[in-house]
C-alpha positions as CSV (number, residue, x, y, z in Angstrom):
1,X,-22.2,2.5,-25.1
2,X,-22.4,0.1,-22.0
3,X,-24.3,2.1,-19.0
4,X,-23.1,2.1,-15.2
5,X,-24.8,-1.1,-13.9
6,X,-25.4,1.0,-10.2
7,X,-26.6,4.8,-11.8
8,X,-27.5,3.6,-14.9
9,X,-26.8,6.9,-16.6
10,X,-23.2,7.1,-16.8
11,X,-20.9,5.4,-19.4
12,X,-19.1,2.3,-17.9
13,X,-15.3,3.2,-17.5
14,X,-14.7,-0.6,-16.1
15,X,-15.9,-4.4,-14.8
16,X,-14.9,-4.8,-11.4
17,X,-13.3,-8.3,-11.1
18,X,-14.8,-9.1,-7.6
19,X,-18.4,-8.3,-8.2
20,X,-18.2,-8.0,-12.5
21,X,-20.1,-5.0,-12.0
22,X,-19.7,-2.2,-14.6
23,X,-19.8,1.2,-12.8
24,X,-18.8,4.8,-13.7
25,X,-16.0,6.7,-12.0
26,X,-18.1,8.2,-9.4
27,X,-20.3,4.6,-8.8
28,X,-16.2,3.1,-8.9
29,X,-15.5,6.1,-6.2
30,X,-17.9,5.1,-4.0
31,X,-17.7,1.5,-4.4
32,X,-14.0,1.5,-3.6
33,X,-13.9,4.3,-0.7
34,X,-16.8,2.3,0.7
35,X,-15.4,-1.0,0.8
36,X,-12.3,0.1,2.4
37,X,-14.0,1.9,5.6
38,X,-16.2,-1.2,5.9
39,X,-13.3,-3.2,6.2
40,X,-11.8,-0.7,9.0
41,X,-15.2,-0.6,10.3
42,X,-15.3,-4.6,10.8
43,X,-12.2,-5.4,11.9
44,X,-11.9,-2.3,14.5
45,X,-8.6,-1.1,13.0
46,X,-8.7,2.4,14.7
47,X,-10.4,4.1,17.7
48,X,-10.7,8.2,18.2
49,X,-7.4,9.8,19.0
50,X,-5.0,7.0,17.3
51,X,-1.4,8.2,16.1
52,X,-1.3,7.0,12.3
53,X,2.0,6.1,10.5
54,X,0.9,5.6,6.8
55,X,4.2,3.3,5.7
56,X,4.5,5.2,2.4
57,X,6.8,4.9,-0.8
58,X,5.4,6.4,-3.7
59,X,4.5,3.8,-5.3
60,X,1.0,3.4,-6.2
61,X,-0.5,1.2,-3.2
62,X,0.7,3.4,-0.8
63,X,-0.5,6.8,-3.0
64,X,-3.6,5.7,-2.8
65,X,-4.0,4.2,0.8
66,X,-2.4,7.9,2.2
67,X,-5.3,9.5,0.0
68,X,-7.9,7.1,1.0
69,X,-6.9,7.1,5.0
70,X,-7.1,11.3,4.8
71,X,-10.4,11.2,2.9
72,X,-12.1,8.6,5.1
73,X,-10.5,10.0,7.9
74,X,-12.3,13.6,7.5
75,X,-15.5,11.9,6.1
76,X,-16.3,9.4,8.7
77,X,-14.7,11.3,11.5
78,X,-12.3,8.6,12.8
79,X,-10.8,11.1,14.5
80,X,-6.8,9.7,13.6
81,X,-3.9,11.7,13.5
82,X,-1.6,10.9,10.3
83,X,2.0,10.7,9.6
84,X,3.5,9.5,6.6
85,X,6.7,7.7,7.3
86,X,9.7,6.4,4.6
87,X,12.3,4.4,4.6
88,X,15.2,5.6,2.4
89,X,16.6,2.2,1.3
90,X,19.4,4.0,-0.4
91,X,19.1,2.6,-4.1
92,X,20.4,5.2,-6.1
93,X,18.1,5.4,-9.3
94,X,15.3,4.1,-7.3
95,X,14.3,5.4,-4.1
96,X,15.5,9.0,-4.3
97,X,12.9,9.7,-7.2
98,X,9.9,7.8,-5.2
99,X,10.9,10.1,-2.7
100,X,9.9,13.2,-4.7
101,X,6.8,11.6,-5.2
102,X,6.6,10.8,-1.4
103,X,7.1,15.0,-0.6
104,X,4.8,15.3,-3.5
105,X,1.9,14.0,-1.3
106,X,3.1,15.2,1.7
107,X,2.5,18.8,-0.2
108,X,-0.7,17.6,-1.7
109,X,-2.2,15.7,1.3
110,X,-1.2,18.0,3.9
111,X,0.4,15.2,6.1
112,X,3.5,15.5,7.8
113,X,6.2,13.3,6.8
114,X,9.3,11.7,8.7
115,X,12.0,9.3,6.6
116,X,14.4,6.9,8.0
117,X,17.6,5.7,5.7
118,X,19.4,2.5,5.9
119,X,22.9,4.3,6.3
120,X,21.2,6.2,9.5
121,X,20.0,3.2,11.1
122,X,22.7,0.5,10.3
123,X,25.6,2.1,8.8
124,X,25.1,0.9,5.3
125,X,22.9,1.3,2.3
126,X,21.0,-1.0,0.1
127,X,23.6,-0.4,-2.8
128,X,26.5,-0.9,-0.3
129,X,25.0,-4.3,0.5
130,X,24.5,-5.2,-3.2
131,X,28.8,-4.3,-4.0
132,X,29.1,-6.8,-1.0
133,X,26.7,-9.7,-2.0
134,X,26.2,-9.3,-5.1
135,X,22.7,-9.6,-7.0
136,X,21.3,-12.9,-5.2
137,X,18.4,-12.5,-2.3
138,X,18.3,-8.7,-2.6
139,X,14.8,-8.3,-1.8
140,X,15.3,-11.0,0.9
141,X,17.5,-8.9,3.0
142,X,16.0,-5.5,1.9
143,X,12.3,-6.5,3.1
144,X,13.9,-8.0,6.7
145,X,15.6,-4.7,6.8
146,X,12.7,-2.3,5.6
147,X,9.9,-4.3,8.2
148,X,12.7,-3.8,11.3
149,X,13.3,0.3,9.7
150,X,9.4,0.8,10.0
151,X,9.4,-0.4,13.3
152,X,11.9,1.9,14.4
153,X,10.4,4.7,12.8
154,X,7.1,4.1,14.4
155,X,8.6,4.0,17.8
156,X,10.4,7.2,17.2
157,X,7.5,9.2,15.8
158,X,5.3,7.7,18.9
159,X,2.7,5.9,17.0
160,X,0.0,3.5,17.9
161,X,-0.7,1.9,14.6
162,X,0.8,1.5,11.3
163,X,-1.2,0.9,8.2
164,X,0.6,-0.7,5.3
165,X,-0.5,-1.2,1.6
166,X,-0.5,-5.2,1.9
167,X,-3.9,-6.6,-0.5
168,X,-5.3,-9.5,-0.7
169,X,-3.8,-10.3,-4.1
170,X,-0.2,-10.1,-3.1
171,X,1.9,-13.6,-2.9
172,X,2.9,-12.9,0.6
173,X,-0.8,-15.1,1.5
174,X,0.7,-16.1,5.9
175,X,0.9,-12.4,6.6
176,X,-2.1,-11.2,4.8
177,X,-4.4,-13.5,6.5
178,X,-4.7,-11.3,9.2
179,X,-6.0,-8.4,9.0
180,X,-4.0,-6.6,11.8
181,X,-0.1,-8.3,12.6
182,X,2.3,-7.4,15.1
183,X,4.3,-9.7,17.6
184,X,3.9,-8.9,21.1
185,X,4.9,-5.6,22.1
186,X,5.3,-4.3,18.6
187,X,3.4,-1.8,16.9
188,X,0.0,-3.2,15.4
189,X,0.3,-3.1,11.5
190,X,-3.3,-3.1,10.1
191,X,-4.2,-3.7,5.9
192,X,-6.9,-1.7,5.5
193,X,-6.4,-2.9,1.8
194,X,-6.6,-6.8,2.9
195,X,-9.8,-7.3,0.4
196,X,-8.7,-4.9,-2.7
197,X,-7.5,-5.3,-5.9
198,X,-4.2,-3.9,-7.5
199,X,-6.2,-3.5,-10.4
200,X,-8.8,-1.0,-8.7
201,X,-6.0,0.4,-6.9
202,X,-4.7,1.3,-10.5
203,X,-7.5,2.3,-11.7
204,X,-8.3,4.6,-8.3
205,X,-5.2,6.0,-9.3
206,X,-5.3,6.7,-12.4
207,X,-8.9,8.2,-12.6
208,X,-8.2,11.1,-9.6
209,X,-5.3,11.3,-11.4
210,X,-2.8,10.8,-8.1
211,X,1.0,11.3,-8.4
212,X,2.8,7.9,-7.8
213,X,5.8,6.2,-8.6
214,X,6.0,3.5,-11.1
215,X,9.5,2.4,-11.7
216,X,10.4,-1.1,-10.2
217,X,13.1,-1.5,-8.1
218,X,16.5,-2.2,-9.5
219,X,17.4,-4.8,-7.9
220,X,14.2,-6.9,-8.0
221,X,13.9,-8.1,-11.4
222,X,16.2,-11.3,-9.8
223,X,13.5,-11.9,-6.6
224,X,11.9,-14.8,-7.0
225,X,8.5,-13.0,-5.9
226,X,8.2,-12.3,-9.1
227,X,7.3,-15.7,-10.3
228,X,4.9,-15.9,-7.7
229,X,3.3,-12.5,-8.8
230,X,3.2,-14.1,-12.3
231,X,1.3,-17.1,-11.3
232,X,-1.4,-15.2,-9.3
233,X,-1.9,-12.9,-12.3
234,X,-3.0,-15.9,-14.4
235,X,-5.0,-17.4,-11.8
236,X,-6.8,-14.1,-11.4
237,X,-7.1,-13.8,-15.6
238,X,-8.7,-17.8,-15.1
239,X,-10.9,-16.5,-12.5
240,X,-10.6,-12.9,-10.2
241,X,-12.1,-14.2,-7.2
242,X,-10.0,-17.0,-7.2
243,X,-6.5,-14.6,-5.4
244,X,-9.2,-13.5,-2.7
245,X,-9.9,-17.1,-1.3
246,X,-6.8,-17.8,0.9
247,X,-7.4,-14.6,2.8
């Protein structure tokens, strides 16, 4: 039995790919919780008395950012107030049963919740769009859509910063490069997940046992992001660090 590398007592549940340390849950709990309020430290994401929209969607980034933002939140006394805020896309199959999961936390976290539809905001839904279009550039439209939906969202609710679920590791590397985006006059987004790993997000998950949402969109299987995804994957089998460089 391989020991935790920081306690030295514990068994090993798992080799973190940036560091290739072998720590326990509870090491793994505090490496992972710690890393992510250095980063908000450093980069001076929020001050006292901030308005919080957590963009949330079930799914397991934004599980665990809500749960990680509350907990560092009461532990570090940033002093934030949180809101989770959806955007119903209107995929049937899809995004009604992240939803659940979305109320889930809402019940679990104690965090208010406020969600947006496409069919509210533009007159249409994702699936109405599809029957129009068909299949091709789904995700193209759908993420111009869903980035402009947040924004309104976050102006309704009165926010002063967003947090999104953006890492390090995801093939999207112009935006992620900065820590906090927003064009002028926007709503700041910040990434307090900039430097983390989808696999430790997983794995976060998975060990406090969080309710997320694992399905893949229906429509995605024909974005070409997924290549991209692909690619990174094997890079990061070559060599973990390797996804972290360009940010």
């Amino acid at each position: 039995m391989r020991l935790c590398s920081k306690c030295d007592s514990a068994r090993a549940v798992l080799k973190r790919p940036k560091t290739g340390d072998a720590l326990c849950k509870e090491c793994f709990y505090v490496a992972f919780e710690t890393e992510v309020h250095e980063t908000i430290v450093r980069a001076h994401l929020f001050q006292q008395g901030d308005y919080v929209a957590i963009a949330a969607s079930g799914g397991k980034d934004s599980t665990v950012l809500a749960y990680v933002i509350k907990l560092l939140n009461e532990r570090h006394k940033y002093g934030l107030r949180l809101v989770l805020l959806s955007i119903d896309e209107g995929i049937t199959g899809y995004r009604d049963d992240s939803l659940k999961t979305v109320e889930s936390n809402r019940e679990e976290y104690g965090i208010p919740l406020e969600v947006l539809s496409y069919k509210d905001l533009y007159g249409w839904s994702m699936d109405e769009i599809v029957a129009q279009i068909g299949r091709r550039n789904n995700c193209t439209f759908c993420g111009v859509f869903r980035r402009q939906a947040l924004d309104r969202g976050a102006a309704k609710l009165g926010v002063n910063k967003m947090v999104t679920v953006l890492r390090g590791d995801i093939a999207r590397l112009q935006r992620c490069t900065a820590i906090t985006t927003g064009s002028e006059g926007a709503i700041p987004r910040s990434k307090p997940f900039k430097y983390t790993y989808e696999k430790e997000i997983v794995m976060y998950a998975h060990f406090k046992k969080l309710n997320y949402f694992s399905t893949e969109c229906i429509y995605s299987p024909n974005a070409y992001r997924g290549h991209a995804r692909a690619y990174l994957k094997d890079l990061e089998a070559i060599r973990p660090t390797s996804i972290l460089g360009p940010v």
